[in-house]
N, C-alpha and C positions, 0 to 999 in steps of 0.2 A: 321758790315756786318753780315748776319744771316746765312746764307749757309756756312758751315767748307770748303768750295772749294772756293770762294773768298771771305774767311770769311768775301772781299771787294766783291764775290760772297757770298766768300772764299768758296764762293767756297773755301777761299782761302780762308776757311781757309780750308787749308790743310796744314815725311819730308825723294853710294849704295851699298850696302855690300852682299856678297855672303856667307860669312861665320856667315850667321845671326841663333843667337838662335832660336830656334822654337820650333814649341807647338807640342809634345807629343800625337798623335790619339791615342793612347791605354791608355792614363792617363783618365779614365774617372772618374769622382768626381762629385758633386751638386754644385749648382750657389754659396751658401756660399761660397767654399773654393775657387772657380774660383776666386770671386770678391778678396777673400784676396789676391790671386794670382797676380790679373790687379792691387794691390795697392802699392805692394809690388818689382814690377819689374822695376830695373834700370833705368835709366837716357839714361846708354850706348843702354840698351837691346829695349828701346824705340825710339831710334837713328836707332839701326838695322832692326827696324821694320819701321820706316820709309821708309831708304833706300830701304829694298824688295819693300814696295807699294810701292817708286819712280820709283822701274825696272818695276813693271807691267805696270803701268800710261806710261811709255815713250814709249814701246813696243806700247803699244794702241792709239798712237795720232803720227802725222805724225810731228818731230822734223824740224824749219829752219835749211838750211844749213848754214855753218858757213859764206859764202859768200853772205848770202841772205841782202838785205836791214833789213831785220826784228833784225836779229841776229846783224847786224855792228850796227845799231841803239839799240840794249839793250846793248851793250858793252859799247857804250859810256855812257848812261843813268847811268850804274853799277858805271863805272868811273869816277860818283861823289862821288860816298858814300867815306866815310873817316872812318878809325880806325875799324872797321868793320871784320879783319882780324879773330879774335877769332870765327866766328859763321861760318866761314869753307863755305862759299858760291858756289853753284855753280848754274847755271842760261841757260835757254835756251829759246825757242818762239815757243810754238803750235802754226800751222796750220788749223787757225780754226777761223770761224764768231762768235765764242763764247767770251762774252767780259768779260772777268774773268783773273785774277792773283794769285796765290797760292805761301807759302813756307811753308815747309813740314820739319820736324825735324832733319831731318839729313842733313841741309841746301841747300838743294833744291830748284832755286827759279825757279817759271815757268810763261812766263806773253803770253797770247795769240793774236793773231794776229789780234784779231777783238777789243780787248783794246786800244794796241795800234795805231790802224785807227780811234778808237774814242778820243783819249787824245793828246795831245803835251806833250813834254819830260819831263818838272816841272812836269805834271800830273800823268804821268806814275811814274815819280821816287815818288810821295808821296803813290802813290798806295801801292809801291813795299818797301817801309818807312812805311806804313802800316802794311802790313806782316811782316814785322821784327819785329816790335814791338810785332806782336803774339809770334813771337818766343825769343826774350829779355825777355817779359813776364811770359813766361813758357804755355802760353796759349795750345799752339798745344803740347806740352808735356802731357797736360793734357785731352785735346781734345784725343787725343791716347791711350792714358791710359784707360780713360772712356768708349770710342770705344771699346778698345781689353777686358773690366771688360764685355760686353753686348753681345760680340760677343762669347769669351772664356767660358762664362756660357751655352750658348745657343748651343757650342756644347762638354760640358760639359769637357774641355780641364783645366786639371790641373798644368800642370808645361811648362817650357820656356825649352828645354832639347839641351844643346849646341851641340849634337851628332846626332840629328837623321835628318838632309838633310835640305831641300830648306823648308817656311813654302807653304803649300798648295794653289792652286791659287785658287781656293774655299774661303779658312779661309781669303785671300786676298779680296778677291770679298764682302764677305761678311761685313769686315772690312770699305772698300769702303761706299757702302749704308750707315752704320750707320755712317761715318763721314758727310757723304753728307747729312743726315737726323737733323744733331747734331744741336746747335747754339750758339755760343759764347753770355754771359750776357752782357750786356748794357755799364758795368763798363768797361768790356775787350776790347768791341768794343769804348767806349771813352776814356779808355787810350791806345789802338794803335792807334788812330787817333792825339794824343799828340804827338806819339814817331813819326807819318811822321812830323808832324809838326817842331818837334825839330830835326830831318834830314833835313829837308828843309833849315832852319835857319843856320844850322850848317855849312852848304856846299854850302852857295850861291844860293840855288832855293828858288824862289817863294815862303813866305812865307803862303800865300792863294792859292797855289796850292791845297793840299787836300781839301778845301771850293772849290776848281773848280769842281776837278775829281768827289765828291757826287755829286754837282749839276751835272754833264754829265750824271752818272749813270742815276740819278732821272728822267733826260729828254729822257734818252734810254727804261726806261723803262715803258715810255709808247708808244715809236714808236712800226713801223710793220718794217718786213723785216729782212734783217742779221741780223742786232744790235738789233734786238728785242729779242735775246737771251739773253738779262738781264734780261727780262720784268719777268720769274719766279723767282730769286734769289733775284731781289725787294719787288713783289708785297706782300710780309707778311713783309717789315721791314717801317714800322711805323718811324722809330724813324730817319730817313736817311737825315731829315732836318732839326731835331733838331743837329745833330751832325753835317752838316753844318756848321750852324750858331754857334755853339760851336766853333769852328776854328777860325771861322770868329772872335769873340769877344777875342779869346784868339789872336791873330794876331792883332789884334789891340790897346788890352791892353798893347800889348807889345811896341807899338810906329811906328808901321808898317800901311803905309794905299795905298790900294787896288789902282794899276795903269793898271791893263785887266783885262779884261772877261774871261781870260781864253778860253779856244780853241769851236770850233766845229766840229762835229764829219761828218766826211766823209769821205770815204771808199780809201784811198790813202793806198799806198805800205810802209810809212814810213818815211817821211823825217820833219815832225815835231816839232817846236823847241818852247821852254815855255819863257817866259818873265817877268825877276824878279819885282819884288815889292820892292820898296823903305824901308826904314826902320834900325833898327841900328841894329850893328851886334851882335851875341850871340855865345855864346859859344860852344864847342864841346857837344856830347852825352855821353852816359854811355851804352856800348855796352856788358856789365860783367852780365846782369842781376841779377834776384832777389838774 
């Protein structure tokens, strides 16, 4: 996916801490020392920077209630994954025609409400098996990093200073854009499309579920209407059917052969339900990253 907000937009790709390091407005330095800065800051300190942007993002978008169909239907979906425990998840459902999914470094996972009216639950969960895999990867760690090397230069911000308050909803904002500007390579985006697949496999879904959920994408984004809010986060990725069909042949190679079509997309409240694929079983994941 080519957009860092569902890098399956990613958008998504896009990860809450209050007591987050922050960048120093009176440190002012050149783009050199910034970037040695962006190359050089923690794992943790990139976790905390997550979490801030996950406080601004959730502020900004109108959260389901815990009682909403939306919210009871990602609960269950979550409560397939297995072993999963280490990456510290937490998960909620914009309000919103926008058909995008994200998780964010400090395990944030966010799936929006117009996705899920376009997928069934296999779909959803490879989506969201997706995004993990950004962050199993280190992708969005580094997507972050990158981001705060462009942004930290640009306003000429030299150190991470654990003392001096909240980081700026400016340096935030700006941070935003260039994630949303950014795009995960080819390889990143074929090997988190692995890691849904091997979620899938692992835990009883649909092994051709993420072969479904691209083709939904692919066919949303060329509709009108709500769900035409894919139609920008597609229309530069090229490559959304070769990585299809990449699924496709890896699911197959494996001994697995295709029993639905996978879902279609229509604007329901949620109740959704995916339908496995035949095939032999496999083994757990590897949730420890690189």
């Amino acid at each position: 996916m080519k957009k860092l907000l569902f890098g399956i937009n990613t958008l998504l790709m896009m990860a809450s801490c209050s007591t987050m390091n922050v960048v120093n407005p009176n440190a002012a330095i050149n783009a050199g020392a910034a970037a040695i800065q962006a190359l050089t800051i923690s794992d943790a300190q990139i976790a905390q920077l997550c979490g801030q942007y996950m406080t601004e993002m959730d502020k900004q978008n109108t959260i389901a209630p815990a009682n909403s169909d939306y919210t009871q239907r990602l609960n269950r979906i979550m409560a397939k994954f297995k072993n999963i425990d280490k990456l510290n998840l937490n998960y909620k459902v914009y309000q919103s025609n926008t058909v995008n999914a994200f998780a964010s470094g400090d395990g944030s996972v966010r799936v929006y409400s117009g996705l899920m009216d376009a997928m069934n639950d296999d779909e959803v969960f490879a989506v969201i098996g997706h995004e993990l895999g950004h962050l199993i990867n280190k992708d969005v760690r580094d997507a972050y990093r990158n981001a705060y090397l462009i942004v930290a230069a640009r306003y000429g911000i030299a150190a991470v200073n654990t003392t001096a308050g909240a980081i700026s909803t400016g340096f935030l904002g700006d941070l935003g854009q260039q994630l949303a500007s950014a795009a995960y390579s080819r390889r990143q985006e074929t090997q988190a499309d692995e890691t849904a697949f091997q979620f899938c496999v692992a835990n009883g879904v649909d092994p051709f579920a993420m072969y479904h959920a691209l083709n939904v994408l692919l066919k949303l984004g060329g509709s009108t209407g709500s769900q035409g809010a894919v139609t920008q986060a597609f229309s530069d990725h090229p490559d959304t059917q070769k990585r299809a069909e990449h699924i496709k042949e890896m699911a197959e190679a494996a001994g697995y052969k295709m029993t639905t079509s996978g879902s279609t997309a229509n604007s329901s409240s949620g109740v959704k339900t995916g339908t496995n694929s035949s095939g032999k079983k496999k083994t757990g994941i590897k949730v420890g990253g690189k």
